[in-house]
N, C-alpha and C positions, 0 to 999 in steps of 0.2 A: 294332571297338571303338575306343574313341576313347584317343588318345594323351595323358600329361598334357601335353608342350609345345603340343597342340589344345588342350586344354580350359584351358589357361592363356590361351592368344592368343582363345579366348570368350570369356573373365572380362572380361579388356582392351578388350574391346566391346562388352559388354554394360555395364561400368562406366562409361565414355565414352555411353552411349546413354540412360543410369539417368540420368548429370551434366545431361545436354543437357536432359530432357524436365522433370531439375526447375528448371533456369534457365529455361527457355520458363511456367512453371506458378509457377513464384515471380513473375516479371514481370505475369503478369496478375494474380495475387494483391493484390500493390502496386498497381498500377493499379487494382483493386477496391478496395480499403483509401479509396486515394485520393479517390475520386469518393466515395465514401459519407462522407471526413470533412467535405469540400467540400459536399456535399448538405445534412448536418445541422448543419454549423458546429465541430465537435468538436476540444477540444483535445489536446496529451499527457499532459494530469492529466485529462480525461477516458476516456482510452485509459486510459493504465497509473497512475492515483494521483499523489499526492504524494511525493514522497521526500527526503529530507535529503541534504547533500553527504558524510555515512554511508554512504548506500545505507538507511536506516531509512525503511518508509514511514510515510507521514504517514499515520493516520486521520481523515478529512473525512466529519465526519457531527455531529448533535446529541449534545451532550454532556450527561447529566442532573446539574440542580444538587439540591444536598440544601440543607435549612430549616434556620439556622442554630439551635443549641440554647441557646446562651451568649451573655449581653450582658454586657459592662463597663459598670456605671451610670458611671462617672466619664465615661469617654470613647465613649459607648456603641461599644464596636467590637464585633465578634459572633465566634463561632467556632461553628462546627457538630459538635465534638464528634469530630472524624476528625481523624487525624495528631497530630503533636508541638505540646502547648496551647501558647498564647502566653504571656509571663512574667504579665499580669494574671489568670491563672486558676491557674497553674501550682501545684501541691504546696499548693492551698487547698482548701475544701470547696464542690464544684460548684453545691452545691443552691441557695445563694444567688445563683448567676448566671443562673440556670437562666430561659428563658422561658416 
């Protein structure tokens, strides 16, 4: 039967052997990484996104716009009817700005 100060000093080799084989397997990994960004051209906003100096990532994609519903005949400016109105519409009766 095996001793614990043995199976201690296998731990401590087999940990050491574990370390090595994943520095050896990380290295190629990188090198794979590498050549295929090389190959395709690729950046690190196309690897990992956008990110803010947050840590917030940035979403890059098409944004869908909405038809505005409101026009100011004075100045025609528009609002779409989402969010906090502007002071030309504000606490008045919509239907008359209405498109």
């Amino acid at each position: 039967m095996s001793t614990y100060q043995s199976l201690l000093q296998k731990k401590t080799e087999l940990d050491a052997k574990i370390a090595e084989a994943h520095k050896h397997e990380k290295i190629a990994a990188i090198t794979q990484v590498r050549e295929l960004v090389q190959q395709f051209g690729l950046s690190a906003d196309d690897l990992f996104g956008k990110y803010t100096s947050a840590g917030v990532r940035i979403v890059v994609g098409k944004r869908s716009t909405v038809a505005p519903k409101y026009r100011d005949p004075a100045t025609s400016a528009t609002w779409t009817g989402r969010g906090k109105p502007p002071k030309w519409i504000a606490d008045k009766d919509r239907t008359a700005f209405a498109i």
